[in-house]
N, C-alpha and C positions, 0 to 999 in steps of 0.2 A: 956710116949711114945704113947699110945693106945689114948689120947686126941689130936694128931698129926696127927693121923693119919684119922682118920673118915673125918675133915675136908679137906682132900685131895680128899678122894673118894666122895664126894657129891659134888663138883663143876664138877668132870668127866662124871656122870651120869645126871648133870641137861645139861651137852651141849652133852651128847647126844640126850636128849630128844628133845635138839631145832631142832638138825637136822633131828629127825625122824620126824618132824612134818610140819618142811618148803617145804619137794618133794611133800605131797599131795595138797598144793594151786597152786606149780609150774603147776603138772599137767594137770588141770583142764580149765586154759584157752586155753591152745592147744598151746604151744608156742615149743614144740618139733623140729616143722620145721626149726624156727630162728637158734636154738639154734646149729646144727651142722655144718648149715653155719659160727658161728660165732667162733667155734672151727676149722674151713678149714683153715679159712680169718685170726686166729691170729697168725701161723709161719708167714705170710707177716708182722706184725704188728710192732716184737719185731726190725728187721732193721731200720726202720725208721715209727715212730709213726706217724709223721704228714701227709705221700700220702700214708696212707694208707687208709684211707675212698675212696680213688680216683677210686681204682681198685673196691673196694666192690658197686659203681654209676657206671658202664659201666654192673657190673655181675648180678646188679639189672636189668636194663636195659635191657638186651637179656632175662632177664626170663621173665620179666612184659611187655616185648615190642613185642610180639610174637602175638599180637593182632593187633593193629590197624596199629601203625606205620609199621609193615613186608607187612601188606597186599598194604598199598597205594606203597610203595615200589615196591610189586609185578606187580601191578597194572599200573604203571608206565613204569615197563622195557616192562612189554607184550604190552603194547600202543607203545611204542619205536618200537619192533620186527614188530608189525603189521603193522603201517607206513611204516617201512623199504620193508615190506612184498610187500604193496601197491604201494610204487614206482617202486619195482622192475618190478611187474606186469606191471605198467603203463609204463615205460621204454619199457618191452618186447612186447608189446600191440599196440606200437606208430605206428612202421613202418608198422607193418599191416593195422592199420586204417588209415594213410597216404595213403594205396594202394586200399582203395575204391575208390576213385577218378576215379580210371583209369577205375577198374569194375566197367560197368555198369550193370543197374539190369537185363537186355536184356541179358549179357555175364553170368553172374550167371545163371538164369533160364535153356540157351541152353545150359552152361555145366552138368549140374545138369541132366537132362531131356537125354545128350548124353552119361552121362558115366552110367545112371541105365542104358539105353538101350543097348550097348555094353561091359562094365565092361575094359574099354582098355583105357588108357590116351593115348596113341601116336594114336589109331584111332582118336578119338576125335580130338586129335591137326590135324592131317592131314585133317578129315572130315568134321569141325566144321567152319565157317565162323563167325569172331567175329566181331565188329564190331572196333579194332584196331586189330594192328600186337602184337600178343603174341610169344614169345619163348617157349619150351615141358617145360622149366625150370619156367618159369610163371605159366603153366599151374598148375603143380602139386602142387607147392606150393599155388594155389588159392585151389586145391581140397582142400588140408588137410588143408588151414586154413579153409574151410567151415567146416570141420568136427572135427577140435579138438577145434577152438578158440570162445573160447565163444561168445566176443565182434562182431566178422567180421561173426560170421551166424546169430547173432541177428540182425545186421544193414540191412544185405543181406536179409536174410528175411522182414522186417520193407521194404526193398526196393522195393523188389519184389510183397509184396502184393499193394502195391500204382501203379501197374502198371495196361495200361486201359486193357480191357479184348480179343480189338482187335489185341492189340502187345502181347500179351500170346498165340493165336492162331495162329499168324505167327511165333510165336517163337515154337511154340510146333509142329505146322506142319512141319515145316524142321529137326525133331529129325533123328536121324540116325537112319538105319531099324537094326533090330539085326538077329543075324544067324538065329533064327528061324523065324523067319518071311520072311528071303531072303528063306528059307526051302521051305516054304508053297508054296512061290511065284515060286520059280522051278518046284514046281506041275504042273502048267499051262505050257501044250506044245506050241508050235509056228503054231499048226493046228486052237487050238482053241479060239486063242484069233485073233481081228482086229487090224490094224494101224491106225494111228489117221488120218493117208493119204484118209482111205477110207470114212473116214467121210461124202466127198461130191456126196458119187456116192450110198450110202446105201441107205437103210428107216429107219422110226424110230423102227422097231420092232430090227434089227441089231443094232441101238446105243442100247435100251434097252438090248439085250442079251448082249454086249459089258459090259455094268455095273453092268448087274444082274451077271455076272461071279463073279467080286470081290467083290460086296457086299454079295452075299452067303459066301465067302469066310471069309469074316469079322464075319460076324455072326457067323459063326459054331469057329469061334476062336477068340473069344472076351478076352478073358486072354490071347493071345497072342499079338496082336498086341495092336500098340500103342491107345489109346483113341482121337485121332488127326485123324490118318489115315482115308482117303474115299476113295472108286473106282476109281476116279480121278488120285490121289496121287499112289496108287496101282498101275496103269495100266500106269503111265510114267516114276514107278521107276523097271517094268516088262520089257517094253523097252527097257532100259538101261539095265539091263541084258543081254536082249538078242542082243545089240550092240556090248557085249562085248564078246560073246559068253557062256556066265555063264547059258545059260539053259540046263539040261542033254539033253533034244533031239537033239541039236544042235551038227555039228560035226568041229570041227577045222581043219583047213585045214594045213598038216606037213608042216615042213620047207622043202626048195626047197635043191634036192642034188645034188653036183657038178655043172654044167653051169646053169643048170637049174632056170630061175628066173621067178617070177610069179608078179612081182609087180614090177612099175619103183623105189618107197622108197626102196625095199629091194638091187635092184641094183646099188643104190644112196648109199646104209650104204657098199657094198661091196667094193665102190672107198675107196681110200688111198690120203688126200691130198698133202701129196709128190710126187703120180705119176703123179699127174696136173699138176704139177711146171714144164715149160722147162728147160734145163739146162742151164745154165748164160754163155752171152758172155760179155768178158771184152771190147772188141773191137765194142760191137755195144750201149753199153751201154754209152761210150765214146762219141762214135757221138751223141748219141741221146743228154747228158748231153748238147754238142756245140751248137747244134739244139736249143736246151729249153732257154740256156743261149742267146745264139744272137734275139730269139723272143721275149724273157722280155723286150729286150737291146730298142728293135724297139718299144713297145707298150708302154715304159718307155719317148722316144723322143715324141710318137704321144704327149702323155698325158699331155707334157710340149709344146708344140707348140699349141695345143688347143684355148686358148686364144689370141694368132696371127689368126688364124683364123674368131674365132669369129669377132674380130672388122674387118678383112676384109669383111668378107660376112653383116655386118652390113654396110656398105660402100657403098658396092655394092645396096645393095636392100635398102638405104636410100633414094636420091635424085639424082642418076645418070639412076636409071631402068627407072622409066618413062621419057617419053619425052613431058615436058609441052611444049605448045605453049605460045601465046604472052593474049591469052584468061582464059586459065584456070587458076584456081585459087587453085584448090585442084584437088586430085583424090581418089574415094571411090574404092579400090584393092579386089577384091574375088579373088576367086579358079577360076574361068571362067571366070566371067565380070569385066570390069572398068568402072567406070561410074565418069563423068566429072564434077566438077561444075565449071559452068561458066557464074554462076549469085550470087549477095551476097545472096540469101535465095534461097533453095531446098526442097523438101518433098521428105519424105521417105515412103513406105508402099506398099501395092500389086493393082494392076492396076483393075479398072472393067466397065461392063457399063457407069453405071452414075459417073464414080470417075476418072478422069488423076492424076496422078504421075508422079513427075519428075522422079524419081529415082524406078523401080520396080526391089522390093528383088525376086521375082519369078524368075526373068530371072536368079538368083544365085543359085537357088535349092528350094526345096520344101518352098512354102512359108505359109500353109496352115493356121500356128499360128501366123501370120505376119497380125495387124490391115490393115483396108484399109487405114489408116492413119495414119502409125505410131511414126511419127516425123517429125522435120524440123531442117538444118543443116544453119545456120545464121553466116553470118562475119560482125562484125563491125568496127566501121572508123580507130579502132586502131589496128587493124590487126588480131583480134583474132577470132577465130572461137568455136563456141559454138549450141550442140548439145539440142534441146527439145524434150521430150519424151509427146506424145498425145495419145498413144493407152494402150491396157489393158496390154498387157505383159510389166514389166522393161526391158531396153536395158544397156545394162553392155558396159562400158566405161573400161579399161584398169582390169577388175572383178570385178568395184564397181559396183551394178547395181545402173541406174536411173528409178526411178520409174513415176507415171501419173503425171504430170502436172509438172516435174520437171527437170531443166538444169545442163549439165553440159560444161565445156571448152575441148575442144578438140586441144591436141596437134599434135604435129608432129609425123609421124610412130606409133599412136594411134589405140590399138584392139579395133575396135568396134564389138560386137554381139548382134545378132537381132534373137531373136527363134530360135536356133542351127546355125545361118547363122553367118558366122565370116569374118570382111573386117578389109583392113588395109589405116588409112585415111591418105593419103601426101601431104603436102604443097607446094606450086608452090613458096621457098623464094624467090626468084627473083620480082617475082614479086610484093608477099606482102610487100618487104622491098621497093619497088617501091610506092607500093598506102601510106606507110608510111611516108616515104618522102615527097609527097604531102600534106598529112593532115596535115602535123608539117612547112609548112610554111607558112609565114606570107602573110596574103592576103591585096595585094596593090590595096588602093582604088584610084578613078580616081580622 
């Protein structure tokens, strides 16, 4: 029994020995960490052997991946937020810079320059002269964009400084005056200052005192007033105060009480225009409507008989006014004279010494711009009558002018003007259709 036994217990004691010997190499290379992972990961294992590496590649993953791949990731979404950031800005930014256009840098600077000096947008909006129509609601919305929006005081600015130096001076001289400085300027009573009236009746030592008043004025309060402001400026916005009555010496005169009225505008604001109105007659209102209706009625007929007219009075003053004889051939009609031709060629022009004229425009009115020879009136074998011009001024034929050395035909009831002088030429048909006649037959030889 006892040789049974030993060989039991020394196969017990040599695998203990294996195992006391295998945990100091396990130790040694540091594998502690794997190792309780891989005690986590085996209740997953015993379900299903084969997806289970699947889970232990993702849990690899978020440990080992906490490095490069989290960061481009982060990387990524803060590029995303920022873009989004950007557009929204540039969305919100748009309409504002769309609204430079309208300000110009002129309207910038004079609000800028009027609200430090009054601290009041509705002054401003009332006081201010833009160079378009603004609304209070424009206005303030340009304030605060100058002063909160980044983009629209950079550009304004950027605008403003590109401007010449003498449109900043007209733009800064017209700033509004502010209470202290209307303060100062109430100082000055109405004894000691002039009007710009007396300017022509003084001397220069009075213009001088006249300037040396506000320019002392200036000087002793230089942090007061504006850096624009001169005596000038001073002393015409001192006047208008005192138009208005805004200086303490000055006394306002009360309103008028009871009847009493001191002004025909105050008398004017007391009518009522209901008490002007008479009261309404039905009955005369009536007639008068009759009245109004039957004179349309009549100016309606003239207006359509018009044109019977005219061709009568064309009628008339054609070829029945004058009374040709068996000689004339035409007649040259003025305002005063008639004058006859009664030869186939005439001259026109104004009469002198050394010069006859058939025909002298003088006797028709001033002839003064009238050549001494300033045409000739010619009929030829075919009946037609044709005017030449020989002098310096053109003679206007029905408003075309004829000018030097140049013809034209002259019809029937034809305006002629000669240097303000106006005739009217008419034809003797009778007779031309006579010398017609003759020309057009056949000449029988013996």
């Amino acid at each position: 029994m006892s040789p049974i036994m030993v060989p039991e217990e020394v196969p017990v004691i040599k695998e203990e020995k294996k195992v006391e010997v295998m945990p100091p190499p396990v130790v040694k290379p540091s594998p502690p960490p794997p190792k309780p992972v891989v005690k986590t990961v085996k209740p997953v294992k015993p379900a299903k052997p084969v997806p289970a590496p699947a889970p232990e590649a993702p849990a690899e993953k978020k440990t080992e991946g906490i490095g490069p791949d989290y960061q481009t990731s982060l990387s990524l979404s803060r590029q995303s937020s920022s873009s989004s950031k950007r557009s929204k800005k540039s969305r919100s930014s748009a309409p504002s810079i769309k609204e430079l256009g309208r300000w110009r840098p002129e309207d910038d600077l004079a609000l800028i320059s009027a609200v430090q000096q009054t601290n009041d947008l509705e002054a401003v909006y009332q006081g201010v002269k833009f160079s378009k129509h603004f609304s209070m609601r424009e206005v303030e919305e340009r304030w605060y964009s100058l002063l909160y929006d980044q983009t629209v005081s950079t550009l304004a600015q950027q605008a403003m400084r590109t401007l010449h130096p003498d449109i900043k001076t007209q733009v800064l001289a017209k700033a509004l005056f502010s209470e202290d400085e209307e303060k100062l300027l109430a100082k000055i009573g109405t004894s000691s200052c002039l009007e710009y009236k007396s300017f022509c009746c003084i001397f220069f030592r009075e213009v001088n005192r006249l300037f040396k008043t506000f320019q002392d004025l200036i000087t002793k309060n230089v942090t007061i007033f504006h850096p624009s402001r001169t005596a000038k400026s001073l002393h015409s916005y001192w006047l208008l105060m005192k138009q208005y009555h805004l200086l303490p010496d000055q006394s306002v005169q009360p309103m008028p009480k009871g009847d009493q009225v001191l002004k025909f505008s105050d008398a004017e604001d007391l009518l009522e225009d209901n008490q002007l109105q008479d009261p309404r007659d039905d009955i005369l209102e009536q007639e008068l409507d009759q009245f109004d209706r039957r004179q349309k009625r009549q100016i309606q007929q003239l207006e359509n008989e018009i044109p019977k007219w005219t061709v009568m009075v064309e009628n008339v003053t054609g070829v029945a006014a004058p009374e040709f004889d068996g000689q004339t051939l035409a007649v040259l009609r003025g305002r005063l004279v008639r004058y006859l031709m009664r030869s186939k060629e005439i001259t026109l022009g104004r009469t002198s010494k050394d010069n006859s004229i058939d025909v002298d425009l003088s006797l028709e009115g001033p002839a003064s711009k009238v050549s001494r020879k300033q045409g000739l009136i010619k009929l030829k074998n075919n009946g037609d009558f044709y005017i030449a011009n020989e002098g310096k001024r053109p003679i206007y034929i029905e408003g075309k002018p004829v000018m030097n050395n140049q013809r034209c035909k002259l019809n029937n009831n034809a305006v002629v003007e000669i240097a303000g002088l106006r005739f009217i030429f008419l034809v003797n048909q009778d007779l031309i259709s006579q010398m017609r006649g003759e020309a057009t037959k056949p000449v029988v030889q013996a």
